[in-house]
N, C-alpha and C positions, 0 to 999 in steps of 0.2 A: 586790638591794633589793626589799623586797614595795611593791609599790603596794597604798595602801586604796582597799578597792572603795567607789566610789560609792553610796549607798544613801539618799539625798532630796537628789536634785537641786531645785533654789528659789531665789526673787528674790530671796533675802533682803539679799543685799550691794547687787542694784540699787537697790530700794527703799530702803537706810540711803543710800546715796551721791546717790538723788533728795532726801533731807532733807537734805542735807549734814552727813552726822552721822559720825565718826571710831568704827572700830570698837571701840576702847577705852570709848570711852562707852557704845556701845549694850552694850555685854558686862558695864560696871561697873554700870548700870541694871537688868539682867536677871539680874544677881547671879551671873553667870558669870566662870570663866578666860578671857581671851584668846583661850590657845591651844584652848580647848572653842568660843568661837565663831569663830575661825576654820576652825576645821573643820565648822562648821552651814553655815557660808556655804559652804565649799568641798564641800559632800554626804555628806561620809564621815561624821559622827559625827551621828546619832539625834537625834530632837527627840523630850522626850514631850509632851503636850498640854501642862501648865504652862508650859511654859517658852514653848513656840505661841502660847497666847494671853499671855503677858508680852511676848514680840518682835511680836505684830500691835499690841498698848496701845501699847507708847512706839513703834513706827513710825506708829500712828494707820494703819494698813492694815487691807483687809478680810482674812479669812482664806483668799478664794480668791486674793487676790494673791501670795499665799507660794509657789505651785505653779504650776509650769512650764504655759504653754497651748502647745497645737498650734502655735499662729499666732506664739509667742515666736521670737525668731533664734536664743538660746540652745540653744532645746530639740533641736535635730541636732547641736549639739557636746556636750552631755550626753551625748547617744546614742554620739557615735562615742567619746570620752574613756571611758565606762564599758567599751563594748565591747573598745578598746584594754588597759584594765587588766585584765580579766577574762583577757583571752590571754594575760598578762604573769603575772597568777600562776597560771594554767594551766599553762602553757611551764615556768614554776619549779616544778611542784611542791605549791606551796603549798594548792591547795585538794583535790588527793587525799591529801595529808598530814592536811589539819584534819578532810576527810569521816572517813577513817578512824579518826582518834584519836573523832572522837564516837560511831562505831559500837561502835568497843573499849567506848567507856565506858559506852555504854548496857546493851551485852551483861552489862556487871560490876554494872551496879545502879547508879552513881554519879550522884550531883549534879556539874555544873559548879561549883560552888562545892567540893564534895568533891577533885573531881580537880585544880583547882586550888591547892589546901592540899595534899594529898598529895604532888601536883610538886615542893611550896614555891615557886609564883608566884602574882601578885596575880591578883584575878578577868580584871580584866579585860585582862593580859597573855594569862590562858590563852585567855579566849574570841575575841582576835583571831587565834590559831594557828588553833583548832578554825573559824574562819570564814573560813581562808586570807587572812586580812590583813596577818601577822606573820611574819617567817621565824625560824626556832630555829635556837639559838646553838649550839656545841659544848658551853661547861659546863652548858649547859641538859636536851640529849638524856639522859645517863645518868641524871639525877633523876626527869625524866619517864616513860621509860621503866622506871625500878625501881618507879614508883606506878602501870604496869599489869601489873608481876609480872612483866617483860618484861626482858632486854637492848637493847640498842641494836641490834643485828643482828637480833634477835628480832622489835621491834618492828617494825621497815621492813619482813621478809618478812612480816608478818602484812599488814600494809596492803597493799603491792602484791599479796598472794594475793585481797584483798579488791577489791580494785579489776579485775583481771585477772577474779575472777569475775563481774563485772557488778553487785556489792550497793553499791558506790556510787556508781553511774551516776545511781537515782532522788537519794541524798542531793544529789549536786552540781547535779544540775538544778533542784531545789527551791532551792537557794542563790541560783543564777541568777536564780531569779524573782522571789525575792524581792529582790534585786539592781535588776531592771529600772526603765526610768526613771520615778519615780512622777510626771503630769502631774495635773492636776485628774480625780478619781474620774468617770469616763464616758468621758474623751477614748478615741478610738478608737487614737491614737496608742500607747497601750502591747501594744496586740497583744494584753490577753487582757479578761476583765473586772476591775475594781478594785475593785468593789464589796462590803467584807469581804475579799480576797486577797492584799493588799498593804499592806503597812506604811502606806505614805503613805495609800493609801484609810481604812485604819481611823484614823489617827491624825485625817486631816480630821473625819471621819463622828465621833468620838468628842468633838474639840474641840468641833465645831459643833453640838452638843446642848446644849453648856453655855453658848453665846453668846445673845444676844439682839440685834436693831437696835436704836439711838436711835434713835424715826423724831421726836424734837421737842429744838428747843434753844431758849431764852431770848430773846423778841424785846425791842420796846420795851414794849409795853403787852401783851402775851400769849406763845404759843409759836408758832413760825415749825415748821410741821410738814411731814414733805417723806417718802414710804416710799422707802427705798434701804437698802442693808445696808452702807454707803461706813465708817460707825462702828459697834463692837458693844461688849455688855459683860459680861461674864461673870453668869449670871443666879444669882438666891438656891437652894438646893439645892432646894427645895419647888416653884421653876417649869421646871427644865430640862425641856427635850423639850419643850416644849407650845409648839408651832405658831403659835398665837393671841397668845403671850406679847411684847409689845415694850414700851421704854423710854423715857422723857422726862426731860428737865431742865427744870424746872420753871421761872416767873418769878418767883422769892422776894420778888422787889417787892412783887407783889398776894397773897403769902399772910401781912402782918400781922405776920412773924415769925415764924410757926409753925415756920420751917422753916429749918434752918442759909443759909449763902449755898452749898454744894453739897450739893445731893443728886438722888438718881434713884429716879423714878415708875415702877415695873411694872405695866403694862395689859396687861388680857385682852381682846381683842377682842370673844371670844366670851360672856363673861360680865355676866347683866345688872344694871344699876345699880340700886340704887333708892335710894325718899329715905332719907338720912343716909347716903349711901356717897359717899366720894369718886370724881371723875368727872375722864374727859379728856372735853370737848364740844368735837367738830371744828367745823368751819366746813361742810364738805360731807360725803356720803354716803361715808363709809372706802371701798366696795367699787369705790368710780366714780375715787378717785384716783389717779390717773396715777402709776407708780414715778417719781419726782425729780421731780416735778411739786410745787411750794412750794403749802402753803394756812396756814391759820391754828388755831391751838386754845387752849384755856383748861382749866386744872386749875379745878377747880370740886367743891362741896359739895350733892349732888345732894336737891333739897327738891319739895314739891307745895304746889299752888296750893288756895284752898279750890274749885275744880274736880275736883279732881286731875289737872289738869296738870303733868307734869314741866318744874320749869326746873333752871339752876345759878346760884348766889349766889359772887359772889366778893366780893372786899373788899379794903381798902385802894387805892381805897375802893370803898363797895359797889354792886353792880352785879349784875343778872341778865339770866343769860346765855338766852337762846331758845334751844328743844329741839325743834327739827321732824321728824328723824325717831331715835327712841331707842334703832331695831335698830343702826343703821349709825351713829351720830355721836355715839353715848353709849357709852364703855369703862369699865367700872368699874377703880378703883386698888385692886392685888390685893398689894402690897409697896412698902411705900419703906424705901428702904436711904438712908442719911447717911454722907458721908465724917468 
């Protein structure tokens, strides 16, 4: 029997069983097979970022909760579990088998997709062989091996000559690594650096450029504003990466109707308002509040006084709002998106 190797160990089944949410559900919601998330949850089958940020939205999790911390109980039975199946298809075979078939097929010129049509097996049949996941059948070997010009005896002396001489010592070891247990990108626990190295690193690093905080939701009379990254959402293509960039949900009460009953404000911190731009006006100085520390804010339509003083005008009904200090408590609204 091949055991699949491990390759993103994750919370993800604790977190669905903290919401008390049945795996079928979270997998019909995320437009996935069953058996596809069952195996996300179990580590062995690949997340790519889509589907990352689709399982943080319906768990309403942040994206560093998907990945295993130092401090988790889980994270040394991931560790031994993967190191156990690793010596299991070592022991079998399986992964000086799969190094070699890839060396064969690089040497030939082929695509993975080539070799695999050549064999006559699907992709992703062949690419668990070549990743030592998968064990080969008897009717399978003589196909495989006539689409590298090979016999079946042919084939196996060439690999073990290959293996015997040391050229897939580096492939196997690179498998390994990338194998190893992916924790949140820094932890010291994975023994090497993550940063760019590892599947789980890039896939974090990659989702997390396309997220954004809510840091505001809907109160009675304004927005109950709070900085944490506890909710995120996926930002419009024109704001990803920028640092400055977060999200509100507006209080559609006080905008008149302008604005459906859901939609979401994109603020740049960094960018300055002026009159006729719309505006989030906090309550205090952005740079002085406290992470998860609750204060107050208001969407607002930013105007000048015959001073030129900046205030904010809201409505329904109308009201203006005091603007004390405009570096720090004035964001201009740089996207709104409507569900």
């Amino acid at each position: 029997m091949a055991w699949e190797l491990i390759i993103f160990p994750n919370n993800i089944r604790n977190i669905r069983l903290s919401r008390g949410m049945r795996m079928t559900r979270l997998a019909k919601e995320a437009g996935l097979s069953l058996s596809a998330m069952s195996k996300i949850e179990k580590g062995v089958r690949r997340l790519n970022q889509k589907q990352m940020l689709t399982l943080c939205n319906i768990l309403n999790c942040k994206l560093s909760d998907v990945f295993i911390k130092e401090s988790d109980d889980i994270a040394a039975k991931w560790q031994d579990e993967m190191k156990r199946r690793l010596k299991e298809n070592e022991t079998g075979g399986l992964e000086i088998f799969g190094s070699g078939l890839r060396y064969l097929r690089r040497e030939l010129g082929k695509t993975i997709a080539q070799a695999a049509k050549d064999a006559g097996m699907t992709l992703s049949v062949y690419h668990k062989i070549e990743v030592g996941q998968r064990e080969i059948y008897e009717d399978e070997i003589k196909p495989l091996a006539k689409s590298f010009g090979k016999t079946q005896e042919s084939l196996f002396k060439a690999i073990a000559d290959l293996y015997k001489s040391g050229k897939l010592t580096k492939q196997i070891d690179k498998v390994e690594e990338k194998v190893k247990s992916v924790l949140i990108p820094g932890s010291p626990m994975s023994g090497v650096n993550l940063a760019g190295s590892l599947y789980g690193a890039k896939l974090y690093d990659s989702a997390r450029k396309k997220l954004v905080p809510i840091f505001g939701q809907p109160g009675d009379k304004d927005i109950i504003f709070k900085k944490s990254d506890e909710k995120m959402i996926v930002a419009p293509i024109s704001l990803e990466g920028k640092s400055s960039i977060y999200a509100v949900i507006p209080n559609v009460k006080r905008l008149g109707g302008a604005f459906p009953a859901r939609a979401y404000v994109f603020v740049d911190a960094d960018a300055v308002a002026q009159p006729g731009d719309m505006a989030i006006a906090l309550e205090g100085d952005f740079e002085k509040i406290e992470p998860y520390a609750k204060t107050h804010a208001n969407l607002v339509l930013v105007k000048e006084d015959a001073k030129g003083k900046l205030y904010g005008q809201m409505f329904n009904p109308d009201e203006k709002i005091a603007i004390k200090n405009t570096d720090n408590s004035l964001h201009k609204v740089v996207q709104i998106v409507t569900e």
